[in-house]
GULOTI-47188 format. One record per residue (C-alpha): residue in one letter; y, z, x. Coordinates in pm, 1 decimal, m for minus. Each point is the difference from the previous one (the first is absolute). Example, Ala and Ser with C-alpha at 12.3 -4.5 7.8 and 13.67 -1.06 7.14 Angstrom:
% residues 2
   aa         yy         zz         xx
    A     m450.0      780.0     1230.0
    S      344.0      m66.0      137.0
***
This chain:
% residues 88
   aa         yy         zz         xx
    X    14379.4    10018.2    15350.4
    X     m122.0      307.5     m199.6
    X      254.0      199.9     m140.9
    X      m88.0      337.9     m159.6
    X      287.8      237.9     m197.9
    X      m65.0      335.8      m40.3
    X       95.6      241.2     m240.6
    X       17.9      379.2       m1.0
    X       32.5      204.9     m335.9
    X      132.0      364.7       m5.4
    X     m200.1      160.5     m287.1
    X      121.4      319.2     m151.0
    X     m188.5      322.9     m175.7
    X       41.4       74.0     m299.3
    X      333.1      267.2       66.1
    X      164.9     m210.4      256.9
    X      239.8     m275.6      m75.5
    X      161.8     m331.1      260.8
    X      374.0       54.2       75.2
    X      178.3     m273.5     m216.6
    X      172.8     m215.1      234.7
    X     m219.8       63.2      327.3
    X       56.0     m241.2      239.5
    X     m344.0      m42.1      103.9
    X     m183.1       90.9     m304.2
    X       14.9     m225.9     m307.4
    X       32.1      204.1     m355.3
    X     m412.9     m132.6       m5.3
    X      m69.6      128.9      348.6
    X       13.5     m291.8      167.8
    X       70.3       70.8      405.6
    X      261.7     m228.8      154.7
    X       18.0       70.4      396.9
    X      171.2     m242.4      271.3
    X     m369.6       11.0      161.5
    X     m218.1     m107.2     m284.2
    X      251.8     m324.3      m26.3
    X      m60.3      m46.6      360.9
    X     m305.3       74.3       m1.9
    X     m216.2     m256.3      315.5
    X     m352.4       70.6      175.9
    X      148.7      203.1      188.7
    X       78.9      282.6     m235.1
    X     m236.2      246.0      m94.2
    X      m80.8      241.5     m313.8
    X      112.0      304.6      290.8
    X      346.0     m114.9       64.1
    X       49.7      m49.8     m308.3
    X      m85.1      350.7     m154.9
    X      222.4      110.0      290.5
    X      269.4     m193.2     m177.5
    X      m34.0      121.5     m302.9
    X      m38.7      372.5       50.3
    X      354.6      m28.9      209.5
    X      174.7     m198.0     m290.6
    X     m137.3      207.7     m253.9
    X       13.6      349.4      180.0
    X      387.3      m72.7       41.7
    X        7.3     m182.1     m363.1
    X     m325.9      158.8     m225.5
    X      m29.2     m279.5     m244.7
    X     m121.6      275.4     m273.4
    X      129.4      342.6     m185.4
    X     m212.5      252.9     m131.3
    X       89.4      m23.7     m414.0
    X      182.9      270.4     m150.5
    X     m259.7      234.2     m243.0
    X      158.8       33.8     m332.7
    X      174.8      223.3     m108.8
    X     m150.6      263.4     m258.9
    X      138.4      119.2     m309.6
    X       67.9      373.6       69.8
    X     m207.0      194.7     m293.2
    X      212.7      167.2     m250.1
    X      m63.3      378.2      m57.3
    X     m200.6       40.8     m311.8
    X      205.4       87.6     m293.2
    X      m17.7      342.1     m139.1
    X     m156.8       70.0     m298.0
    X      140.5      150.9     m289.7
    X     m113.2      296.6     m200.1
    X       16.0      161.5     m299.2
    X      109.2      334.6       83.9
    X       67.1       71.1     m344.6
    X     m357.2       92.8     m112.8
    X     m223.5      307.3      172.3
    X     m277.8      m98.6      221.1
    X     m346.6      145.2      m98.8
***
């Protein structure tokens, strides 16, 4: 008897992030789905992205990372002068 596991990683770019606590992603991307654990020779790579686009379209395992916030720059500060003396 051959048995073969499969695993499935969600990788992110670089400004999106995994929802902590997903219930099908891991916090390292690992996929968890009732059909990879059941997975037989009868299953196929279609059904399965099926699967996942339905889970994850009603559940999207990942949120676009909020940009930080910039410092709003400060007006420049006037400058004083000596009004005292004449210009030439």
């Amino acid at each position: 008897m051959v048995v073969r596991f499969f695993f499935f990683f969600l990788l992110v770019v670089t400004d999106m992030a995994i929802k902590e606590g997903h219930r099908n992603v891991d916090p390292k991307g690992v996929i968890y789905l009732p059909y990879l654990h059941k997975w037989n020779p009868y299953c196929n790579l279609d059904e399965l992205l099926t699967f996942m686009s339905n889970i994850f379209s009603d559940d999207p395992p990942v949120y676009r990372k909020p940009e930080p916030q910039s410092q709003p720059l400060l007006p420049p500060m006037p400058v004083a002068r000596d009004m005292s003396s004449p210009r030439a």
